[in-house]
C-alpha positions in Angstrom: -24.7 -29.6 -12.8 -22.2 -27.3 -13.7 -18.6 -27.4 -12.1 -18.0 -24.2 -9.0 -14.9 -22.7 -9.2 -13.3 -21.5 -5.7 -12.6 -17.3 -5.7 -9.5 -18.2 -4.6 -9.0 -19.7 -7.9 -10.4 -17.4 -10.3 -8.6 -14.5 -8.5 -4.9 -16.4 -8.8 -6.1 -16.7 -12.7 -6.7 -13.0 -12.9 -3.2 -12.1 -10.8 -1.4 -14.1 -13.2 -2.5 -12.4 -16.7 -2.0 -8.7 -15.2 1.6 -7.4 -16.3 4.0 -6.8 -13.8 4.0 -2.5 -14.1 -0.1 -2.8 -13.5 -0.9 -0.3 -11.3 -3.7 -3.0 -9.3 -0.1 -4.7 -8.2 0.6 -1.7 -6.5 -2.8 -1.5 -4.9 -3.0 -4.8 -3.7 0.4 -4.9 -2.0 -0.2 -1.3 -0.3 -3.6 -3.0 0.9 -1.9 -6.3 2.1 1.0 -4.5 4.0 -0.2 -3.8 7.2 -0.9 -8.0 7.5 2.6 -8.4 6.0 4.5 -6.4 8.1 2.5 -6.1 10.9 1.0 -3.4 13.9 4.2 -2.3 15.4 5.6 -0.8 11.8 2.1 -0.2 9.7 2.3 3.3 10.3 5.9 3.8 10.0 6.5 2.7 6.4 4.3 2.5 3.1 4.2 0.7 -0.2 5.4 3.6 -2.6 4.6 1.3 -6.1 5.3 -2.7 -7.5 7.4 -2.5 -10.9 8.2 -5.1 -12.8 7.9 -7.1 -9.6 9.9 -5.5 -7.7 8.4 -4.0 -4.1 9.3 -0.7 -3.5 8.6 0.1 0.4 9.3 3.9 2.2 10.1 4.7 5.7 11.0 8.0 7.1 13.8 6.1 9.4 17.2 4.9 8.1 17.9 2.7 10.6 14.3 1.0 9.9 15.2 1.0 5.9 18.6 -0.3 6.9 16.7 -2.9 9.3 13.7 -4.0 6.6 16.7 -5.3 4.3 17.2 -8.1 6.5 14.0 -9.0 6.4 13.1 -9.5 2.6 13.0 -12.7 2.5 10.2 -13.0 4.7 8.0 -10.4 3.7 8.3 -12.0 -0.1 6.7 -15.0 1.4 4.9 -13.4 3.3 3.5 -11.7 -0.2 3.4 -14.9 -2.0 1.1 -16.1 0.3 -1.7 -13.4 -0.1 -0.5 -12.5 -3.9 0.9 -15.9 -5.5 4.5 -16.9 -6.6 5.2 -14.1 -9.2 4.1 -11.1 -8.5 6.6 -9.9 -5.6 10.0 -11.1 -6.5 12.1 -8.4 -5.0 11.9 -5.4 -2.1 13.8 -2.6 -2.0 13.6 -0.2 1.0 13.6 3.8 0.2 14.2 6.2 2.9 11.7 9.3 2.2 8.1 11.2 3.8 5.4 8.9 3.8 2.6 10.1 2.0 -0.4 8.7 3.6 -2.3 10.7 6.1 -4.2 9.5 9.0 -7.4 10.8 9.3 -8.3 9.2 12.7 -5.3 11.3 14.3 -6.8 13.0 16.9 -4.3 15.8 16.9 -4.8 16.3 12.8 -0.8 16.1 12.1 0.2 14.3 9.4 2.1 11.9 8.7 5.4 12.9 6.9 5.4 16.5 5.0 2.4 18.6 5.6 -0.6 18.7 2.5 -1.3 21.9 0.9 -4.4 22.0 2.3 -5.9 23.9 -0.9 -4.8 21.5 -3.3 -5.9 18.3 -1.3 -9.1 18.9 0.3 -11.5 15.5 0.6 -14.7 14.9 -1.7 -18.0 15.2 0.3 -18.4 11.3 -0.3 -15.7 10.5 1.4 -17.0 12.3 5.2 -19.9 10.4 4.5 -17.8 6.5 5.1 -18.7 5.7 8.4 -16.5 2.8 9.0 -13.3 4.1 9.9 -10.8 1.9 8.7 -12.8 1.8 5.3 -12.6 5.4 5.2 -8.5 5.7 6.5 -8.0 3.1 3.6 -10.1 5.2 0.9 -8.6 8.6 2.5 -5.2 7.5 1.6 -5.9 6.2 -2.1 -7.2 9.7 -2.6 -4.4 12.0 -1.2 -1.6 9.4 -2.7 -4.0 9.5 -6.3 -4.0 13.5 -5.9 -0.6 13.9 -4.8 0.8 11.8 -8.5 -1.7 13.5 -10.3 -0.4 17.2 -8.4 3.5 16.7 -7.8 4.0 13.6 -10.7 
């Protein structure tokens, strides 16, 4: 019988051959921030990219930026837990509009700057997700895709 290998195993593998500028390193550290940094700030910061290791977060608030500095230590381990040893080895706080908007806001605003609304209108497929947090996590991997491939 042959040997199993555990997921947890074969994904640590594949983390550790991806280069550091990958753009999946991004992805996965915008998907794991809401567990790293938890309810109370989710929705008032965002993981803008992951270069060469380095964790590049936004907020909208100084005083939160100048407050999340203290804290890097933790949310590095907090990363290496969910990512492995080497692929966060720095965080640097940004203060800027968040880009992400929340779909489930009852009152439609957005979060940060305002969309041109004729540039970044959603694909059919994506009113169709009938999960909600599936389609809030989808939702904001398209506006932030459009918005690179729009502003650059």
């Amino acid at each position: 019988m042959r040997k199993v290998t555990p997921l947890a195993q074969i994904i640590t593998g594949f983390l550790t051959n991806w280069s550091q500028n990958s753009p999946m390193q991004t992805g996965l550290a915008a998907y794991y921030w809401p567990q790293v940094i938890g309810e109370a700030l989710k929705d008032k910061t965002e993981v803008s990219q992951v270069k060469n290791g380095i964790l590049w977060i936004k907020t909208p608030d100084p005083a939160l930026a100048y407050n999340l500095t203290f804290f890097k230590k933790e949310i590095i381990n907090k990363y290496r837990r969910y990512l492995g040893k080497k692929n966060i080895r720095g965080v640097r706080v940004t203060v800027g509009a968040l880009s992400a908007v929340d779909v489930d806001d009852q009152k439609g605003k957005t979060k940060g700057k305002l969309l041109p609304a004729s540039d970044l209108t959603l694909p059919a497929a994506l009113t169709e997700i009938k999960d909600s947090d599936l389609k809030k996590a989808f939702t904001n991997f398209y506006y932030a895709h459009e918005r690179r491939k729009t502003f650059g």
